[in-house]
Each structure stands twice: as structure tokens, then as C-alpha cells.
C-alpha positions in Angstrom: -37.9 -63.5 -62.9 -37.8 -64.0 -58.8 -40.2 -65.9 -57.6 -41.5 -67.4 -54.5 -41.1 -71.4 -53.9 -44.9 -72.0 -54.4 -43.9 -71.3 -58.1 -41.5 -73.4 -58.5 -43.2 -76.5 -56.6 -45.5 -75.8 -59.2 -43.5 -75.9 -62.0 -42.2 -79.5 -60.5 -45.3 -81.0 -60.3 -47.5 -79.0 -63.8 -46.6 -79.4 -67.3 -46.6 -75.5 -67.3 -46.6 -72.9 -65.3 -47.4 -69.8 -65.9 -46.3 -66.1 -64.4 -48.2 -63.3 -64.7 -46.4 -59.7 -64.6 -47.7 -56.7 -62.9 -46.1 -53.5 -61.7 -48.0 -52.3 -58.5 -50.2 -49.3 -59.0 -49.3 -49.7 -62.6 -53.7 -50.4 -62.9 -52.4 -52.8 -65.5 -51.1 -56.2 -65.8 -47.9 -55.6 -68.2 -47.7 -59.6 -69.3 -47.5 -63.2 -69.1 -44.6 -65.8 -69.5 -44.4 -69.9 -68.9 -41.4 -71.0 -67.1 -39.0 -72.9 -68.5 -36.5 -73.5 -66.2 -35.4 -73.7 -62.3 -32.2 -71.1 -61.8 -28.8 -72.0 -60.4 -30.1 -70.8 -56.6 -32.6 -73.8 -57.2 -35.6 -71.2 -57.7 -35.9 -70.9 -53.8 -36.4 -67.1 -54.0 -34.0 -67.1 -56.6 -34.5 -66.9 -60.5 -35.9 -68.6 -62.9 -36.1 -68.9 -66.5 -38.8 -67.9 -68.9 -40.2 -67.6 -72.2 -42.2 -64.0 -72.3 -45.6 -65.3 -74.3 -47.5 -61.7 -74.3 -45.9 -58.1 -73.2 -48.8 -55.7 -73.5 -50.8 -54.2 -70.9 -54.1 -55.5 -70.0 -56.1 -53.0 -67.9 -57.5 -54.2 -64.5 -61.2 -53.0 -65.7 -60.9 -55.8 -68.8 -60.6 -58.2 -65.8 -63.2 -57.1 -62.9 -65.2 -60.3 -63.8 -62.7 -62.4 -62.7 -62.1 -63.8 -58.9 -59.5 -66.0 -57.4 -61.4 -68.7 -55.4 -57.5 -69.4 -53.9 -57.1 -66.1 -52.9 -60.6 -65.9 -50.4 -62.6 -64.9 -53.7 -61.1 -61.7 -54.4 -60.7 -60.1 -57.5 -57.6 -61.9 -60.0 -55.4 -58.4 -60.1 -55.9 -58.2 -56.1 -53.3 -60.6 -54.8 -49.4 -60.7 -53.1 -46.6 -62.1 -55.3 -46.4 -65.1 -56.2 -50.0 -65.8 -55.5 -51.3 -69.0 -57.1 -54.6 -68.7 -59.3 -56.8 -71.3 -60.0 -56.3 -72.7 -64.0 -60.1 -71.7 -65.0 -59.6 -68.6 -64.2 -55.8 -68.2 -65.0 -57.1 -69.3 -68.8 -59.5 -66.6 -68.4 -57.2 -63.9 -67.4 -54.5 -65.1 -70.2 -57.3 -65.4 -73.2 -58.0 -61.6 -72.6 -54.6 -60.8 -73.9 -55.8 -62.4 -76.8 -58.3 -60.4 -77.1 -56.0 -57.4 -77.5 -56.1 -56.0 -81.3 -52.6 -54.1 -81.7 -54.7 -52.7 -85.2 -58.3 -51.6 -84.1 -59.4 -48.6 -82.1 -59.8 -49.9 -78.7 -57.5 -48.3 -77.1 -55.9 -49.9 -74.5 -53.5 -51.9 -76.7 -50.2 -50.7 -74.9 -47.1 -52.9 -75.8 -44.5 -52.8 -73.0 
């Protein structure tokens, strides 16, 4: 993954760190992974290393309820890369990829 060096201050200073994936337009968010490691550019704008924790999509409707107070209030999937999210609400976002059931009808149960 490239990421921005707010992510990887983070991951110097957190016990984890978590990324979450989204493809723009995509109306989804397409996963989650912790990081795990700082890359051999030193994860300034460079690459880091991950463990992938979920890959399904999670439509942007499941998460409407959810705003970013560090990013002036606005809705979780509305943000620039490498935005930072609050934990409460990063919990939030990450527990309703648990609430994905890969067996039932719900439909929106996409693996990526």
C-alpha cells in the first residue's frame, strides 16, 4: 500500500494502525488492513506493509450514520487519502464488515 506520512507517524506512535481501502466512485469501501511494517523508502510516500483483515465491499449507504469529527464532520466515506478518522468511529466503520453475512440474502456481500 502507498500511503501518506500521517500514516505512518501513526503507526510510530499506535499499537495499530489501520488502512481502509476504497476505489473512488467505486460507491463502496473494498476493505481494511493493519499495517505491519514501514517499507524500505521509510513509508514517506512510499510503501508499506500489511496484513489484509477483510476484502469485501461495504456499501457507502451501510455507513451514512457515520461522520469524521477530524475531517470538519463529514460523512466517514467522504475524505482525501490518507485521511485520519477518529478510533470511535473507525471501530464503527470496521465492525460493519462484520456484520457482512457471506451466507444470508442481504445482498451486498461482495468479496473483492
Amino acid at each position: 500500500a502507498v500511503v501518506s506520512t500521517q500514516s505512518t507517524g501513526a503507526f510510530t506512535s499506535c499499537q495499530n494502525v489501520y488502512l481502509i481501502f476504497s476505489v473512488q466512485t467505486s460507491g463502496h469501501f473494498q476493505g481494511y488492513a493493519r499495517m505491519t511494517g514501514i517499507g524500505p523508502m521509510g513509508g514517506s510516500n512510499g510503501v508499506v506493509q500489511v496484513e489484509w483483515i477483510k476484502r469485501a465491499n461495504l456499501p457507502f449507504q451501510r455507513c451514512h450514520h457515520l461522520h469524521n469529527p477530524w475531517n470538519e464532520n463529514r460523512k466517514v466515506q467522504i475524505a482525501r487519502d490518507g485521511q485520519e478518522v477518529e478510533s470511535t468511529i473507525g471501530d464503527n466503520l470496521i465492525r460493519l464488515w462484520e456484520d457482512l453475512n457471506p451466507y444470508g440474502n442481504r445482498g451486498y456481500y461482495r468479496p473483492v
